[in-house]
N, C-alpha and C positions, 0 to 999 in steps of 0.2 A: 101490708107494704113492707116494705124494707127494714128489719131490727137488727142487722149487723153489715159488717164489711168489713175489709181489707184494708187494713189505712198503709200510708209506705211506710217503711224502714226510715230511721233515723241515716242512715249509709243512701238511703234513694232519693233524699229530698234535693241534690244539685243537680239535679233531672228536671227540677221546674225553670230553671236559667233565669232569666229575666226577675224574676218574683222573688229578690234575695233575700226579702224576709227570713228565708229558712235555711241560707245559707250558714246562718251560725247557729244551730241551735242551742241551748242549754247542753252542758254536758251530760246532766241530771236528770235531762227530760227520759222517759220511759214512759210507754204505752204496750198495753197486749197485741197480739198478732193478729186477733180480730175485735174488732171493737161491737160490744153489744153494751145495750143499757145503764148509764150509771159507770160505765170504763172510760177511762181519762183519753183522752185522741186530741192529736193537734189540728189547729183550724186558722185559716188565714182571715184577720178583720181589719178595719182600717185603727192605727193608733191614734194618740193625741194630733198628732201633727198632720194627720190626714194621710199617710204613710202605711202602705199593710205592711202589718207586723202578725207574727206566731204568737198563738196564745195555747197555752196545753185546756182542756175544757172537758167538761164529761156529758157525755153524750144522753140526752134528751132534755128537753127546756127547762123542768121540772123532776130534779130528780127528788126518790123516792126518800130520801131525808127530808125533805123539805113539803112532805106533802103532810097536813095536819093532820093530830090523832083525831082516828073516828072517818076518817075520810077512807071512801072505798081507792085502795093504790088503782093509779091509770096512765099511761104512758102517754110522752110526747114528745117519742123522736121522730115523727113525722108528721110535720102541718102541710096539712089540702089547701093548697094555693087558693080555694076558693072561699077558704073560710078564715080568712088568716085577719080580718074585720073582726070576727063574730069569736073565737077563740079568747078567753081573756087569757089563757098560758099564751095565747101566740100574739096576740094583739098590740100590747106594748111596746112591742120589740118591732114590730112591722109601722106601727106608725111612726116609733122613733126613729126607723130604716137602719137599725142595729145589724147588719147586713153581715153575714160571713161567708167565707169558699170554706168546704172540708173534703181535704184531699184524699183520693182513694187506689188504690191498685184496681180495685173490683169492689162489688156489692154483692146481696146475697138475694135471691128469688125464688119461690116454689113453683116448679112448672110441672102441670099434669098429663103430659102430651102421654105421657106411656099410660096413662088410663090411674098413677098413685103421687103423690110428691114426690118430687126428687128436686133438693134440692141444685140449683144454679148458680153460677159467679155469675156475673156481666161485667163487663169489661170492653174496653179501646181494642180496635182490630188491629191498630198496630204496636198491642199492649205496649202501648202509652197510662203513665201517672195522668189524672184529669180530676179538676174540682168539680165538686156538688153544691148549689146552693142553700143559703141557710141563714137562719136568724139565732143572736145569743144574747144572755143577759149575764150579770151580774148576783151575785148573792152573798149576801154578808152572813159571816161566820157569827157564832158566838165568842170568837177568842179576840174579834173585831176586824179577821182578814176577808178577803174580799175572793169567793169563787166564782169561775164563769161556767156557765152550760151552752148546749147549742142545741139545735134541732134540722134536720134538713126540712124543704121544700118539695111536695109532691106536689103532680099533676096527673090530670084524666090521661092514660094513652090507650082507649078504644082502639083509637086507627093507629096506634106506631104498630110497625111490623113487626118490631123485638117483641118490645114490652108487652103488647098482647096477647101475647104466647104465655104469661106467668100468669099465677093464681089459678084458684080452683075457678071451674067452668060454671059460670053464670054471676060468677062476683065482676063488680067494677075492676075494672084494668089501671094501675095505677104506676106512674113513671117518677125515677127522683129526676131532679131538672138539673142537666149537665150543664157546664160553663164552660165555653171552647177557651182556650187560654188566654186569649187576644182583648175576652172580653171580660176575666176576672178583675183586673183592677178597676173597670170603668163601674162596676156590680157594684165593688165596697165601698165605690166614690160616691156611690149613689145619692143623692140629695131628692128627690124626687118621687111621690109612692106611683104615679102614673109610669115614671121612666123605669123604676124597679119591676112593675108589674109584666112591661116588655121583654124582659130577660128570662121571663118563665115561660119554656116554650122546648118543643121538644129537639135533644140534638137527632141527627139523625140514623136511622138504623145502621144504614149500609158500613157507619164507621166503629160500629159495635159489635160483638159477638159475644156469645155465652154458650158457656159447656158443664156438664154434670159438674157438680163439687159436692159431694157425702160429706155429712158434719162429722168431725171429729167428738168425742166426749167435752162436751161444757166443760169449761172450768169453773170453778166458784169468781164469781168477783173481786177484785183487787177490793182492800179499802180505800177511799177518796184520800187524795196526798191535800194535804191542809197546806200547800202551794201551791192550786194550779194557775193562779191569776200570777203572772211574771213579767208583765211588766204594766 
C-alpha cells in the first residue's frame, strides 16, 4: 500500500480556506518534499478545545525508535480499516477515535499496466490539496517531551476504477480513504466508532487521476526534531 506521498508546501496550505488551522503555521515547521517513514509531515486533529488544530507528526504509528530491542522492525503507516479492532499499534487510538486528516498534493502507487512497476502519483483531477484519513498517538520522550505519530486508513478497492489498476496483478487492491473537504471536520469531531467507521468509504474515481512519477534517489532520513508535538 501506500509508503510515501506529497504532503503541500508550507506556501500551499491557505488553499484549504475554511480549515484555518494551518493558516498560521510555525515559522519553524519544516517537512521533506515527500514524506516516507519515520519523516516529520503535518496533519490536522482536533485540539483540546475540540478545534482542529496542526500538529507536525512523523509518519507511521510506530515509529522505528520506539519498536523494542529484539523485536523484528515492521511498519504502520497503513491500518486495514478492517483490522483497526485487532491491531494493538492501531487499536488504541481507533477506540479512543484519536482521529486525524493528513494533508497531500498526491500519493504514491506501483502500477503494472506496462507488464514492470512504474511507479504513480494519484491525485485530485482538479489538482486540488485533499486530506487522507488517519489515526495518531502520542509518545513520551526520555527527556520527558511528548511526540505525536500518525498513520493513514486503508481500504479494499477491488471495484474502484482507479485504485484497481495499482499493485502487482493478483495481490489485494487496496485504497487510502480520501475525505471530501466538507467532511473533514465533522471526521475529527468524531465521537462515535459506528459514525467514524461511515466515513471510510471510497471517494470517487472520476474526481481522481494518476500519471507516471519515476522516483527520484531516496534521501537518508531526517533525524526526528525533539518538537514535533506543538501545541
Amino acid at each position: 500500500m501506500c509508503v510515501n506521498y506529497r504532503p503541500p508546501t508550507p506556501e500551499q496550505f491557505d488553499k484549504f480556506g475554511s480549515l484555518g488551522a494551518f493558516s498560521e503555521l510555525p515559522a519553524d515547521w519544516r517537512w521533506p518534499e515527500e514524506t516516507w517513514k519515520d519523516y516529520a509531515a503535518p496533519i490536522l486533529r482536533a485540539g483540546a478545545d475540540g478545534r482542529p488544530q496542526a500538529c507536525l507528526a512523523s509518519y507511521g504509528m510506530v515509529p522505528r525508535r520506539h519498536i523494542p530491542p529484539g523485536v523484528k522492525p515492521f511498519d504502520t503507516m497503513n491500518a486495514r480499516a478492517e483490522s483497526l479492532v485487532e491491531r494493538r499499534s492501531f487499536a488504541p487510538a481507533w477506540r479512543r477515535l484519536q482521529l486525524c486528516a493528513v494533508p497531500m498534493a498526491w500519493f504514491y502507487e506501483p502500477c503494472y499496466e506496462s507488464g514492470r512497476a512504474v511507479r504513480h502519483a494519484i491525485g485530485m483531477a482538479d489538482e486540488s490539496l485533499f486530506f487522507v484519513a488517519g489515526l495518531w498517538r502520542d509518545w513520551q520522550q526520555t527527556d520527558g517531551g511528548i511526540q505525536s505519530s500518525f498513520t493513514q486508513i486503508t481500504i479494499n478497492a477491488d471495484e474502484h476504477a482507479l485504485m484497481r489498476r495499482m499493485h502487482k496483478p493478483g495481490d489485494e487492491k487496496r485504497s487510502l480513504v480520501i475525505l471530501p473537504h466538507d467532511e473533514v471536520e465533522d471526521w475529527l469531531a468524531c465521537r462515535s466508532i459506528d459514525v467514524a467507521h461511515s466515513f471510510l468509504r471510497h471517494y470517487p474515481a472520476d474526481r481522481m487521476r494518476d500519471w507516471p512519477a519515476p522516483a527520484a534517489a531516496r534521501a537518508k532520513a531526517p533525524p526526528p526534531s525533539p518538537n514535533l508535538e506543538l501545541f
